[in-house]
Structures are given as C-alpha cells and as structure tokens.
C-alpha positions as CSV (number, residue, x, y, z in Angstrom):
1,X,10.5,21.4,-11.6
2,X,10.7,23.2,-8.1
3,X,7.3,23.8,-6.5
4,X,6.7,26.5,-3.8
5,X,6.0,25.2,-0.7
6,X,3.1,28.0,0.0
7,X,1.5,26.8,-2.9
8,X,2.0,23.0,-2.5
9,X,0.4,23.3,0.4
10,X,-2.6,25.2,-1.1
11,X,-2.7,22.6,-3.8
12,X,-2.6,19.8,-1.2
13,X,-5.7,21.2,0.8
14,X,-7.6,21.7,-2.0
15,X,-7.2,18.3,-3.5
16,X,-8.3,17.5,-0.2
17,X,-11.5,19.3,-0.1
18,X,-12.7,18.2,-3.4
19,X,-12.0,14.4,-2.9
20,X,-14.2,15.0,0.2
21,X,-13.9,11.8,1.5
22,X,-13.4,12.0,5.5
23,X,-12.2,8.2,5.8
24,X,-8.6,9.4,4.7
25,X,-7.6,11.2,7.1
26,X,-7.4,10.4,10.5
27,X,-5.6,13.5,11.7
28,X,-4.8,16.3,9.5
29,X,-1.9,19.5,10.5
30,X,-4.0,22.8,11.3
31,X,-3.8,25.0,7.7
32,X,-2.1,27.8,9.9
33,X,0.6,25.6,11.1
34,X,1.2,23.8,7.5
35,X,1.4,27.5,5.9
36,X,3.7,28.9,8.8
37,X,5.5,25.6,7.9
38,X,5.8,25.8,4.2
39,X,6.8,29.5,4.7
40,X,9.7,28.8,7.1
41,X,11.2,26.3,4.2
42,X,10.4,28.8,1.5
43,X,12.5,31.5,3.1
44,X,15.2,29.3,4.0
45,X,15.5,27.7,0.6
46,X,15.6,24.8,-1.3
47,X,20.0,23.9,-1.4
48,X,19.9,21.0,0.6
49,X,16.8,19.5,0.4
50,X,15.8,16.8,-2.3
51,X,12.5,17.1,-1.1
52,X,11.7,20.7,-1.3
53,X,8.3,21.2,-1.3
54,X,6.8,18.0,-1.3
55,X,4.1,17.3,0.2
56,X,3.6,13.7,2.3
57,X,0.9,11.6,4.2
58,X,2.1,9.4,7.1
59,X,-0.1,6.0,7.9
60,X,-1.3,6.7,11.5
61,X,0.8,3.8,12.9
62,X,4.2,6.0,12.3
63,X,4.8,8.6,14.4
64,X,4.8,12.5,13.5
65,X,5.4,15.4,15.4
66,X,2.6,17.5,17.0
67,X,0.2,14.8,15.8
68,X,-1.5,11.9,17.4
69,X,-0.4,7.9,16.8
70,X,-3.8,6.0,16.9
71,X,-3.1,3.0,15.0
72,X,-6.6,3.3,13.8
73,X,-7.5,2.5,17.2
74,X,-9.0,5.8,19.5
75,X,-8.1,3.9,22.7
76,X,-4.5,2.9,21.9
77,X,-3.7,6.7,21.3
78,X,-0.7,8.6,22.5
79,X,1.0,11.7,21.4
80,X,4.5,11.2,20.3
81,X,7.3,12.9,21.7
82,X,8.8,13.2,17.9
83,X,8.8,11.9,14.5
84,X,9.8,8.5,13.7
85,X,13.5,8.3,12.4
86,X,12.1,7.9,8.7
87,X,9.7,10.7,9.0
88,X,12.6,13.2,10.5
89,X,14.6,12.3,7.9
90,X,12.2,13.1,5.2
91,X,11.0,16.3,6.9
92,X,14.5,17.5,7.0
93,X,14.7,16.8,3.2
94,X,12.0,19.7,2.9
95,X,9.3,17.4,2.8
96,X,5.9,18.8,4.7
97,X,3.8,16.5,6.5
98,X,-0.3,16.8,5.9
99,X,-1.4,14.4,8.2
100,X,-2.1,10.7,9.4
101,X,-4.0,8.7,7.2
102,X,-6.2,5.9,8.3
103,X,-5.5,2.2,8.0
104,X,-6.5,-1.3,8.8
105,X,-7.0,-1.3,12.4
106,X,-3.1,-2.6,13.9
107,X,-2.1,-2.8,10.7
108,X,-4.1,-6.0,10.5
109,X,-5.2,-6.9,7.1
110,X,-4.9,-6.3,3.6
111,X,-8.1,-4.8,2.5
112,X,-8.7,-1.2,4.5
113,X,-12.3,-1.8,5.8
114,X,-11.4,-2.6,9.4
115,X,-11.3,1.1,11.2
116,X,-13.4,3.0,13.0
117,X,-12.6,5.9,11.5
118,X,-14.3,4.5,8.3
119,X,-13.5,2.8,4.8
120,X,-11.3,5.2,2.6
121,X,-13.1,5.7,-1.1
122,X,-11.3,3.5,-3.6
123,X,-10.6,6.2,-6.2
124,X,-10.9,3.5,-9.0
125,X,-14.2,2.5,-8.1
126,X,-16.4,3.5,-4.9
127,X,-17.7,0.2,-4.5
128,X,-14.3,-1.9,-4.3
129,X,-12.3,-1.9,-1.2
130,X,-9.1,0.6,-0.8
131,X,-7.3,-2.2,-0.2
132,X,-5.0,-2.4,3.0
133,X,-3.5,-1.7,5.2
134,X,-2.2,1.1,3.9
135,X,-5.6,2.2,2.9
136,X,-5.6,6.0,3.7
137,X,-2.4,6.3,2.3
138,X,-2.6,4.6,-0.9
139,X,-5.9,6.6,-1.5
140,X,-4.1,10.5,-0.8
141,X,-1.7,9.4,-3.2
142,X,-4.1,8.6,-6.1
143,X,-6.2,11.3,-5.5
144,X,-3.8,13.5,-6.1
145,X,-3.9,15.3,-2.3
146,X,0.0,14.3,-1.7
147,X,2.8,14.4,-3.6
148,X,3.8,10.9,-2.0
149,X,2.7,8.4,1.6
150,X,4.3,6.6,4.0
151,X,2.8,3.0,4.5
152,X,3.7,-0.3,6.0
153,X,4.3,-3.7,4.5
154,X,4.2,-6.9,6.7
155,X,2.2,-9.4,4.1
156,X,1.8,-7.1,0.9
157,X,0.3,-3.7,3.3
158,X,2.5,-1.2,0.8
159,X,1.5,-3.4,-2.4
160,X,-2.2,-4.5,-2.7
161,X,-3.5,-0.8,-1.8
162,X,-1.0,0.5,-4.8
163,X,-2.6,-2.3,-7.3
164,X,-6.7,-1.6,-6.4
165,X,-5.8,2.6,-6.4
166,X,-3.6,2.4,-9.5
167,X,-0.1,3.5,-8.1
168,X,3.4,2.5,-7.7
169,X,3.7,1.0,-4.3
170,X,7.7,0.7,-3.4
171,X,8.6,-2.2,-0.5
172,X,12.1,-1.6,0.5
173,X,14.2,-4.5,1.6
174,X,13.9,-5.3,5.2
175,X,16.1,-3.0,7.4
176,X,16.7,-0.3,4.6
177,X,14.3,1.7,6.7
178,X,14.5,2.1,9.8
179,X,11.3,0.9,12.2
180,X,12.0,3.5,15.2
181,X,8.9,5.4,15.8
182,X,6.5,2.6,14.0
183,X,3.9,1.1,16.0
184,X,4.7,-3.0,15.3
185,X,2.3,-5.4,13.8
186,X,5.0,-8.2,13.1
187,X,8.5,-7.1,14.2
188,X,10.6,-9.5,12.2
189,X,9.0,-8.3,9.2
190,X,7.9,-5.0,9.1
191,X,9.2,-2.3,7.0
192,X,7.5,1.6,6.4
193,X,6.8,1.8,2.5
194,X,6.6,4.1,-0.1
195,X,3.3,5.1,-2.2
196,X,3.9,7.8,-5.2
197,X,2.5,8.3,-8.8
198,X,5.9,7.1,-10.5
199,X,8.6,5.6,-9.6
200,X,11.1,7.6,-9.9
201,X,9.4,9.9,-6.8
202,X,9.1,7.0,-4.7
203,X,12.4,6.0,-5.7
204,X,13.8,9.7,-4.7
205,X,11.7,9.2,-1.0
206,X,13.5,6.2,-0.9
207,X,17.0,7.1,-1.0
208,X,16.3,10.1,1.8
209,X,14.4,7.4,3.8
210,X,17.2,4.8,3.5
211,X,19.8,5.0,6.2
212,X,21.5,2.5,9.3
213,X,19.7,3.2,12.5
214,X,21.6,2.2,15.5
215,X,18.6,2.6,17.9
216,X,16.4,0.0,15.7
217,X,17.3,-3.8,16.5
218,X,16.1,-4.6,12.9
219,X,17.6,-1.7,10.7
220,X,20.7,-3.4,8.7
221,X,23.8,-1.2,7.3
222,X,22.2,-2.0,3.2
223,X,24.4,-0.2,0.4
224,X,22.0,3.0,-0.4
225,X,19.8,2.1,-3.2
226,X,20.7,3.3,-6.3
227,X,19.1,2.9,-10.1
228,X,21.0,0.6,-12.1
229,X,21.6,-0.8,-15.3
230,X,23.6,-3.8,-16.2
231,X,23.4,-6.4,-19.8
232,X,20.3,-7.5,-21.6
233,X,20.1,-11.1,-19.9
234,X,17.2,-10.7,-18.0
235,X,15.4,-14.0,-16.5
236,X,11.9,-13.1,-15.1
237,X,10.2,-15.8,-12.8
238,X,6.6,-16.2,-13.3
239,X,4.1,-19.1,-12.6
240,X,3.0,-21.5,-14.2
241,X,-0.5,-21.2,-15.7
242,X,-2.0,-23.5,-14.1
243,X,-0.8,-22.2,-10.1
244,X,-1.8,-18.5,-11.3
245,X,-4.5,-17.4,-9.1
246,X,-7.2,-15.0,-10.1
247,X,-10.4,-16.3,-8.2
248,X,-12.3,-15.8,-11.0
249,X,-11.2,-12.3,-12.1
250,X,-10.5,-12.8,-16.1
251,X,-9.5,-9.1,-16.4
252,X,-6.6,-9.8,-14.0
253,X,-5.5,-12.4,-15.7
254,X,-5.6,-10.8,-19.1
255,X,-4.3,-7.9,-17.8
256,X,-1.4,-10.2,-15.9
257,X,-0.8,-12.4,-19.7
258,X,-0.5,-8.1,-21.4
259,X,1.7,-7.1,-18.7
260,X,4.3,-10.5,-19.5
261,X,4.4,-9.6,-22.8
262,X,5.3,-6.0,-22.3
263,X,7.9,-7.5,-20.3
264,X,8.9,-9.5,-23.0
265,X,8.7,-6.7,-25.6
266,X,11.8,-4.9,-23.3
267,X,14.0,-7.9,-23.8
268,X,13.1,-10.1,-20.7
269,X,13.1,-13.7,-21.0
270,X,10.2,-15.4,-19.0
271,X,10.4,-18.2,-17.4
272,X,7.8,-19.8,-16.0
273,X,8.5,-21.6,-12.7
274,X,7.0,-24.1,-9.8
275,X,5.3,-21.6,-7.9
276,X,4.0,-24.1,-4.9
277,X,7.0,-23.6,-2.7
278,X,5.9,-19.6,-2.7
279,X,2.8,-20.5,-2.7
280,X,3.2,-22.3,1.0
281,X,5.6,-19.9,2.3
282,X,2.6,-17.0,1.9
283,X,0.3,-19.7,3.4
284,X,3.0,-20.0,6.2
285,X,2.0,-16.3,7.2
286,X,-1.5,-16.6,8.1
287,X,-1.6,-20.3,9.0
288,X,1.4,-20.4,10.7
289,X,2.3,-18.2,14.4
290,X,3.3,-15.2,13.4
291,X,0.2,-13.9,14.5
292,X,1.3,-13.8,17.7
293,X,3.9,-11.4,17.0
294,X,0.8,-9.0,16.3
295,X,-1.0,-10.3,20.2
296,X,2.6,-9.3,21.4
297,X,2.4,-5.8,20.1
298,X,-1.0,-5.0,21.9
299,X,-1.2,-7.5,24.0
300,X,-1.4,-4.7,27.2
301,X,-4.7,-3.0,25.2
302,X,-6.0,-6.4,24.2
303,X,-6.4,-7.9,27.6
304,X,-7.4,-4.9,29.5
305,X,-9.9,-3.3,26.6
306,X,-10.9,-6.2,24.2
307,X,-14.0,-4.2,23.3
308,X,-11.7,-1.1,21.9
309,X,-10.9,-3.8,19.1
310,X,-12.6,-3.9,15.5
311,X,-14.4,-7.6,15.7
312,X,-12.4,-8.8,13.0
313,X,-8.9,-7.5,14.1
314,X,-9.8,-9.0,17.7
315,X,-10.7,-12.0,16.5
316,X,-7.8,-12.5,14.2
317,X,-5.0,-11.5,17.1
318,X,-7.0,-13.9,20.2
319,X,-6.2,-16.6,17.7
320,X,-2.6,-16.8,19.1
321,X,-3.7,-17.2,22.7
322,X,-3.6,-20.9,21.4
323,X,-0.3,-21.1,19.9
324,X,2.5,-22.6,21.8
325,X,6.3,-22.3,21.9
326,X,7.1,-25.6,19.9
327,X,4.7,-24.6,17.1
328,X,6.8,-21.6,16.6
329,X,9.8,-23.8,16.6
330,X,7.7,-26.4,14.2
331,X,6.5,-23.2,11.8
332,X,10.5,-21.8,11.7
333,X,11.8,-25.1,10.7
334,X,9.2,-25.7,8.0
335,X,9.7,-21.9,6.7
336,X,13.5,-22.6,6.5
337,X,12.6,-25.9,4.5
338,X,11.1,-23.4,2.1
339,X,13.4,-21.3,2.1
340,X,15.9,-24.1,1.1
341,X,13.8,-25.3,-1.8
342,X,13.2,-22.0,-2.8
343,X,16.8,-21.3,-2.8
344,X,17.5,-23.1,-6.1
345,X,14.7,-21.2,-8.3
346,X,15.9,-17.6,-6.9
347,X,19.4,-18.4,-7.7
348,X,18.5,-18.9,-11.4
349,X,16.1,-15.8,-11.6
350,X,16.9,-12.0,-11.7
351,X,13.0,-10.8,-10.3
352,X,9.7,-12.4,-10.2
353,X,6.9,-10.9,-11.8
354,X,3.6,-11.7,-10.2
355,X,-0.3,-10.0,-10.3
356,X,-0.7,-7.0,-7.5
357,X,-3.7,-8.1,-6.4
358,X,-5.5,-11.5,-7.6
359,X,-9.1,-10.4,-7.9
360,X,-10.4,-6.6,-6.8
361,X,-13.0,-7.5,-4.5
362,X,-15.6,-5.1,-3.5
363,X,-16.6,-3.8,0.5
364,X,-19.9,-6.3,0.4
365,X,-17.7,-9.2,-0.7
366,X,-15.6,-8.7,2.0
367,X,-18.3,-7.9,4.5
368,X,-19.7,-11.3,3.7
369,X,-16.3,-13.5,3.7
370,X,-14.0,-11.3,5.6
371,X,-11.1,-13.6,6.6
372,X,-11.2,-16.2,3.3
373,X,-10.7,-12.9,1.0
374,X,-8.4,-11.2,2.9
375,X,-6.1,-14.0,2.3
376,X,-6.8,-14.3,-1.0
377,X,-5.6,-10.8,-1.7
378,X,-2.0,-12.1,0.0
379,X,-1.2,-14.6,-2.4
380,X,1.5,-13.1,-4.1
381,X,2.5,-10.9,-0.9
382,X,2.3,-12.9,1.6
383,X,5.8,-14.5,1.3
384,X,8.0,-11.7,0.2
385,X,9.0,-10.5,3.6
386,X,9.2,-14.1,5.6
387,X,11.6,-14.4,2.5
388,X,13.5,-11.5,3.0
389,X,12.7,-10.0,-0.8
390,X,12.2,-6.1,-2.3
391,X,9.4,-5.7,-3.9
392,X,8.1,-3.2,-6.1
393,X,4.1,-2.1,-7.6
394,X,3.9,-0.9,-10.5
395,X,1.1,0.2,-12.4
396,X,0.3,-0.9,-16.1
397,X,-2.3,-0.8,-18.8
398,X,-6.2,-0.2,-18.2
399,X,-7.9,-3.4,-17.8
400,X,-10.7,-4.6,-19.9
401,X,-13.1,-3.4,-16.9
402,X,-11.7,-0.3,-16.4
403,X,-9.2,-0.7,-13.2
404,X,-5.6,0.0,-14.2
405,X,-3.6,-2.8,-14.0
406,X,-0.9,-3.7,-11.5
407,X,2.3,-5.8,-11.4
408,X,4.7,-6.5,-8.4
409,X,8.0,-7.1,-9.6
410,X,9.9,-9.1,-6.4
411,X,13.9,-9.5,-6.1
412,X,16.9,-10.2,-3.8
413,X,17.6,-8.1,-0.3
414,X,19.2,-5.2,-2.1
415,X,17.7,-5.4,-5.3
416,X,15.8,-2.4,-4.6
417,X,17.2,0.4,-7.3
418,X,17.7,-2.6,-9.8
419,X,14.0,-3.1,-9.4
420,X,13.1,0.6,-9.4
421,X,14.9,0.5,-13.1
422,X,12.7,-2.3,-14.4
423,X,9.8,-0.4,-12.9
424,X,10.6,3.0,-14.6
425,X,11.0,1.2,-18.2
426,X,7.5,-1.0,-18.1
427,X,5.6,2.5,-16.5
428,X,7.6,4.5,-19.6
429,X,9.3,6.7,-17.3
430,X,13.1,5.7,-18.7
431,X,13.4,5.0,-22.2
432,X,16.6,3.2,-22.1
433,X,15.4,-0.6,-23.1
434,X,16.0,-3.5,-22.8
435,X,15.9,-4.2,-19.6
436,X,18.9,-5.4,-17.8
437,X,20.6,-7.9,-15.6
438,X,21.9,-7.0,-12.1
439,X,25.4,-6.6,-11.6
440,X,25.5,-9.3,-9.1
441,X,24.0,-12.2,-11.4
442,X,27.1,-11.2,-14.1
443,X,30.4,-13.4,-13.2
444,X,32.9,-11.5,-11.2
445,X,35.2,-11.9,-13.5
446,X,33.3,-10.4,-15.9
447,X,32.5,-7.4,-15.2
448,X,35.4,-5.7,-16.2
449,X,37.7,-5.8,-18.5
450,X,41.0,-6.8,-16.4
451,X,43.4,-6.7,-19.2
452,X,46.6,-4.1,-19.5
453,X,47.6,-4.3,-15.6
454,X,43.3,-4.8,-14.5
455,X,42.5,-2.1,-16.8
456,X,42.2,0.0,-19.9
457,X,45.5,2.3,-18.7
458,X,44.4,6.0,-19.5
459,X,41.1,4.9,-17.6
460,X,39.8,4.8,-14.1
461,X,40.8,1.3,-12.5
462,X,38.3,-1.0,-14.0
463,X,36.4,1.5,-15.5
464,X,35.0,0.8,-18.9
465,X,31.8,-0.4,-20.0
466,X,27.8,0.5,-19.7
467,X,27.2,2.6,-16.4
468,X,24.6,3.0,-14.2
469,X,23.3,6.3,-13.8
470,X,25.7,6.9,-11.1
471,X,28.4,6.9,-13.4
472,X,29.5,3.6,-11.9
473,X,30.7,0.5,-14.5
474,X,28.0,-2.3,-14.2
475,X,29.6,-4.7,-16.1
476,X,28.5,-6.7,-18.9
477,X,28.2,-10.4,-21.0
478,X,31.3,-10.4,-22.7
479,X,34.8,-8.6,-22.9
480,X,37.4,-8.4,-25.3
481,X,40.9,-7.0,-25.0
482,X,44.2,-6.0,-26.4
483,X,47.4,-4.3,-25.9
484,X,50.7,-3.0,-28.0
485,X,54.1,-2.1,-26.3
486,X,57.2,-1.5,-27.7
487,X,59.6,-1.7,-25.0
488,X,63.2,-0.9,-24.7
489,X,66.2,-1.2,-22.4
490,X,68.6,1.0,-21.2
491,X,71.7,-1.0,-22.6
492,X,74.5,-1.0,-19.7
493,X,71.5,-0.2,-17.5
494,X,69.4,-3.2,-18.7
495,X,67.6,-3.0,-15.4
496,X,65.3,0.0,-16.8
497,X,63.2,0.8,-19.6
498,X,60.6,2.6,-21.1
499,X,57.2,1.1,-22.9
500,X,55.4,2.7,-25.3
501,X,51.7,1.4,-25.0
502,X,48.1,1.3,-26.5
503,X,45.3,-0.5,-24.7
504,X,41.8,-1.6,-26.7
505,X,39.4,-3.2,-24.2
506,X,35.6,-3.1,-24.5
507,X,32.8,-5.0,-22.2
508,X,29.8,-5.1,-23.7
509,X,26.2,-6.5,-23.0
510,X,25.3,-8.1,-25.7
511,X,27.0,-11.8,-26.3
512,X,29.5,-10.4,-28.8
513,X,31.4,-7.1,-28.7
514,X,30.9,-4.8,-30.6
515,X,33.7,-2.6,-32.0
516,X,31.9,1.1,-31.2
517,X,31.8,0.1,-28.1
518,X,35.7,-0.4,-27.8
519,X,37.6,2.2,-25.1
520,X,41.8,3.1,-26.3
521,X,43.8,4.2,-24.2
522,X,47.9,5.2,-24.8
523,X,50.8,6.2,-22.9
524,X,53.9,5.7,-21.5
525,X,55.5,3.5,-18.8
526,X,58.8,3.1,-17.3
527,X,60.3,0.2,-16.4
528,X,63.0,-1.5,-13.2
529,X,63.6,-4.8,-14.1
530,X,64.1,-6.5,-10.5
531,X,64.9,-10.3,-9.9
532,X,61.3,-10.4,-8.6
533,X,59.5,-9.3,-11.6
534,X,59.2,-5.7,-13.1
535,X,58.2,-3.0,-11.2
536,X,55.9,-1.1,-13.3
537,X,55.1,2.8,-13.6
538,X,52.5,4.0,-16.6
539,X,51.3,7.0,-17.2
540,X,48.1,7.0,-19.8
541,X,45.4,9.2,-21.3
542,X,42.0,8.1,-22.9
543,X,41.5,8.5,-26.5
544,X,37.8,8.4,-26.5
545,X,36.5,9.1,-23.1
546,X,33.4,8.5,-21.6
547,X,31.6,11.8,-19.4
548,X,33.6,11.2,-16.3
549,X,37.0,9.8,-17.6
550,X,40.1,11.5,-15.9
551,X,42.2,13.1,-18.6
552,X,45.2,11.2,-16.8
553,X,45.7,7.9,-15.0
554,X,49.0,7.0,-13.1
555,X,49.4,2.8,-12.5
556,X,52.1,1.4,-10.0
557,X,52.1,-2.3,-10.8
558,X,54.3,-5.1,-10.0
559,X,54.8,-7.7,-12.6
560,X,55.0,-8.5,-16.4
561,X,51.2,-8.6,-17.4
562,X,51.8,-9.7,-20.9
C-alpha cells in the first residue's frame, strides 16, 4: 500500500512523542524541514522510487546530510559534507530520513548502555538492555517511529539488538554494502545493516542499499540479492546440546528447541553439528587483535582526549596498545586454521540456525559484569563476519517469559535472498513451504533439464522447472526427459531434411518426478547433413507454458543430440 509522505512523517513524529524516550535519538531533522521534505517527494511522485514514503533512522556513526556524525561520542563530532553512499542511495529511493539514533559509544559493544547520550528503553522490557550497538536503531524500529534503520554489524551489532527488541535484523554479506560515509570500528569487517518489522521490508532496503562502490576498498561487485527458492533438501546446522549456550536462560532455550522444530515442521532436516570450531572463531574476536583495528579508527581522539571516552569503551580500545605485529600474524594464522576445519561442516550445510541472543540480560547485570556479559551476548555473532557469512534475525514465538523469541539463521557470502526466503516462511510472511535448498548446493548438472539440444525446444534455453520469484529456473533434485522425431531426407538431396519433434522434460524437487510437473514442447526442424555432424535449425512452441514462456523459440545447434 502507498503511504503519503506528509502523513508518514506525521505518523513518524508522533510515534516519537508517545514512546518518549530521549535516549533514541541523538539528532533528530527539524519537523519544518522533514515536512518541506516529504512535500517535495509527494509532488514529484512516487514512479521511480521503491521506497516512496518510508520513513528511516540512521545509527549516528553513518553519515546523513544536514545532520551531525557523533559516533555517540560529543567530542569526535563533525558535520558531514553528504550522505554516506548507502544513505544516498536510499534517500533517492524516496526514503525520508528522521534522524541519528544513538548507539554503543564507537560502535563498541553489543549491549547499548555505553553512551552519553543515555540507554535507549528496551521496548520489550524497561529493565533489560536495548542490546547493541545498534541500540537506538533497533529500538525506533520496534516502537514503531520508523518504517525501517540503518545499523552496523562488526560481532553481531545488527543482530542481538533485533533479538532483545523483537525484530528482524538483516546482516548483509560483507561488501554488499558499501562502507563510504561509515565511521569504522573494525574495517575488515564492518558492514551497515538493516532493522525492519518483516522481512520482506528489510529485504526491499536491501536490494536499494546493495550496489559496487568503486570509492570503498571493501565494497565487492556481489550478484544483487534476490529471494529464491530452489528443492526441498534443506540441511540446517545447529549445535549440539550439549555446546548450546544459554547462561542459564531456560526460556531461551525452550524457545531455541520450538523454533528447530518449526523449522522442522517446513521440511528442514536438522543436523546437529561440532560447534567448538565456531565457537573459537567468535572467541578469536575479542581475545584475539582485532581490537586494534578499533584503537586505529580513533586513535587521533584517543590519545589527545582519553577523557572524551565512556570508561568501558576506553578501556576496551587501550587494550591494544599492548598487541604487537607478530600476534596479529599468530591470531590470522590460527583464524585461517579455523577457517579450514570449519570448511568441511559449511560444505555439507545449507544455513545454520543458532539463538539471537543467549540470555537477555538486564542494565544492572551488565552494570555489574560489563565485559564478561558483553561477550556472552557474541556467542553466536561473534564469528559470522571473521567468517565472511550473511546472517539474518528473525523473530519467532513469544517466550514462556514474555520476550518474543529470536533466531539468526547464518549462510554463505551471497546467500543473502536465499536466507531472506527461509526468514519470510518461519515469520509467516510467504506461504510457500517447504523450505528449499539453494541453487548452488544442487549439482550443476542438475539443475536443468539438458535434454532435446540443452533444452525443452519451444522453451527458453534451460528454462523449465520451479522458479524463483524472479521468474528465473532454480533447479531441482531430479530430472526426467524425452524426445520423438520423425525425420526425413530429401532423396537426391540426402544432405537435408526436416524433423518433426515433441520434447517432455520436467525437473522437479522432490526425489522422483512427478508427471504434472512435465513441460512439452513441439515443432519443427530442418536439417544439412554435413560430414562434420548435422547442422541443426528448430523452430518450437510450448504446449503448456509457464507465466513467462515465449510463444516461440528458434535453436541453431550443431550435432545429432539423439
């Protein structure tokens, strides 16, 4: 449904006022400028623009024009000249911009209490912590003020506030997005992330947002993201029972056992895997030197102005005055050990399905064991970008203590519309169960039908079988094929001939095919008969097309296929 700008914005500040909560927000767009704003799109229109009308938060370590980048720290602040590459892009999509929403301070945690600008309410529960750092973010969205927010993720920042607010939380792979206009906390794995009510909105941010940046060092040239659907085959890592971590937090882990079985119930096979090598890779993160990416990043503020610090941010970024050259060297070499022995368990997996967040803990906890919980919050985020994985949030049924439950469903650079799908059938937003394999896990050969000349002739090259809502074939478990000619020769000009032809073919994904699933096709091809094999000329027509099938297919083809 198309929503006025005009009134989005009314909606948007009204939200505000009644969730009253100041630690949001650290900046916010005067109300004249964001009407004068939402007016200007109004009269030009919506063609164009995906995003017409939405409203959007930015975490206030992303740039945005006419507002301030503080980083949740007052004396690091500068005005930016413009809005970060993501930001334009989703502004020019017809997106509006509230304002700049508060975060750990640096981006530096993963629990949203360490800002001067205050602790953002939880809108589960007052008393538990936002989660971080995405804290401001994560909270706008749930509350209803935006339509969606721009976070970070370095170790989990766009996932764990999602889980303890009780939103979908979307963690592109690394590069999708471009990081111009960010302010850095670890550059080698850093991405902006996505915080909506449903997937399918943060999904539709995400396919504006995506795009190559030439200007960013880390932006890669992905495929754009797109929803997919592919055979029933799924295989769905978890762990093992006994290396599931819930710190004592039995509604997380009955809520974790419900959300496997729902899983389950939609045709997934669950395998339950040796999570220690994961385990140590998200250990790697916090233990290892890749803090002193983070000293790198404000190293000029940090040794001029220590004081302009939160304590616990300061202390956590001084720790890598200590760390030397070879025990980054020592820490790469052990995470590409990991990698290696997690190589083998990702190979035989499509996703992993892991807890959000471990155990909600509330703002006195933390006040009381600020560094030991903090990590505890990262153990299923904290490896997911040193392993360069997507990752998506989703949320699931109430817990028995109230808090909505969470699951972070984890896959392959790429895998980020395949993921996306899975998230929109557990959430209820796509009704089209079971879910499905990825087309890159089905054999190459496989995934379709490559009989009659490499396809079905009357169809597209390659062309039958289930479909993605692109349109696109996605392949499938098992094909089978036939084809009829009745072919004849030209008598003294035995060099040509004509064929008379019908083609059955059918890729299905189910282990058998099944016969209402078969595409026919039928036509007519002419023949030259050189000494170097047949040069072949068909012309064909579906008989039972699928939306999208050309009426007509012409195939030039060299060779006797049967």
């Amino acid at each position: 449904m198309q929503i006025s700008p005009v009134t989005a914005v009314h909606q948007a500040l009204a939200a505000l006022a009644a969730y009253d909560d100041p630690a949001t927000f650290i900046s916010l767009k005067p109300e004249a400028a964001l009407l004068a704003e939402a007016a200007a799109l109004e009269a030009a229109g919506p063609s164009g623009k995906p995003l017409y009308g939405l409203i959007f938060a930015v975490k206030d370590n992303i740039d945005a024009t006419g507002l301030p980048t503080t980083a949740a720290c007052p004396d690091f602040a500068y005005t930016p000249a413009g809005s970060a590459f993501v930001v334009a892009r989703l502004e020019a999509a017809g997106a509006i911009v509230l304002g700049k929403t508060n975060l750990d301070q640096f981006a530096t945690g993963l629990v949203g209490v360490r800002s001067p600008y205050g602790v953002p309410r939880n809108v589960q529960r007052a008393d538990l912590v936002p989660g971080g750092s995405s804290s401001g973010s994560a909270v706008a969205v749930a509350a209803g003020i935006v339509h969606f927010a721009l976070g970070t993720d370095t170790a989990g920042s766009g996932r764990i506030p999602a889980g303890m607010n009780g939103i979908v939380g979307l963690k592109p792979s690394l590069g999708l997005f471009s990081a111009s206009g960010m302010v850095p906390a670890c550059r080698t794995l850093d991405t902006i992330s996505v915080f909506a009510r449903d997937v399918a909105t943060a999904f539709r941010v995400t396919t504006v947002a995506a795009a190559y940046d030439a200007a960013d060092a880390w932006s890669r040239p992905l495929p754009a993201p797109s929803l997919s659907t592919a055979p029933p085959s799924l295989r769905v890592g978890v762990p093992h029972p006994a290396q599931r971590k819930f710190f004592g937090d039995a509604a997380a882990e009955a809520s974790y056992a419900a959300d496997l079985e729902r899983l389950a119930a939609l045709g997934a096979q669950i395998v339950e895997v040796d999570f220690e090598p994961l385990h140590a890779v998200a250990r790697l993160l916090y233990e290892g030197p890749w803090v002193a990416e983070r000293y790198a990043a404000t190293r000029a503020l940090l040794e001029a102005s220590p004081s302009s610090f939160h304590p616990v941010t300061r202390k956590i970024i001084e720790g890598a005055r200590g760390l030397t050259a070879v025990s980054v060297f020592e820490a790469t070499y052990k995470l590409m050990d990991l990698k290696r022995a997690v190589a083998p368990l990702l190979a035989r997996l499509d996703c992993l399905a892991v807890p959000t967040v471990p155990r909600a803990y509330t703002v006195a906890e933390l006040a009381a064991d600020p560094i030991t919980l903090n990590s505890n919050l990262g153990s299923y985020t904290n490896f997911v970008n040193l392993l360069d994985l997507a990752a998506l949030s989703v949320p699931t049924a109430d817990r028995a203590d109230g808090l909505r439950g969470s699951l972070t469903l984890i896959g392959r650079a790429g895998s980020d519309g395949y993921l996306a799908g899975i998230g929109m059938a557990l959430t209820g937003e796509a009704t089209s169960a079971p879910i499905r394999a990825p087309a890159d896990r089905i054999a190459p050969t496989r995934r379709f039908y490559a009989g009659g000349g490499a396809s079905v002739r009357g169809y597209s090259y390659q062309a039958i079988g289930p479909r993605d809502l692109n349109n696109d074939p996605v392949g499938g478990r098992s094909i089978g094929e036939i084809s009829l000619e009745a072919r004849f020769r030209f008598g003294s000009l035995d060099q040509f001939g004509i064929v008379q032809f019908i083609d059955a073919g059918i890729i299905s994904p189910d282990p058998w095919p099944s016969t209402k699933e078969v595409r026919v096709g039928a036509g007519l091809g002419f023949r030259y008969y050189s000494n170097f094999g047949p040069i072949r000329i068909d012309v064909g027509t579906p008989i039972n097309p699928q939306a999208g099938d050309p009426r007509l297919g012409v195939y030039v083809s060299l060779g006797q296929a049967f």
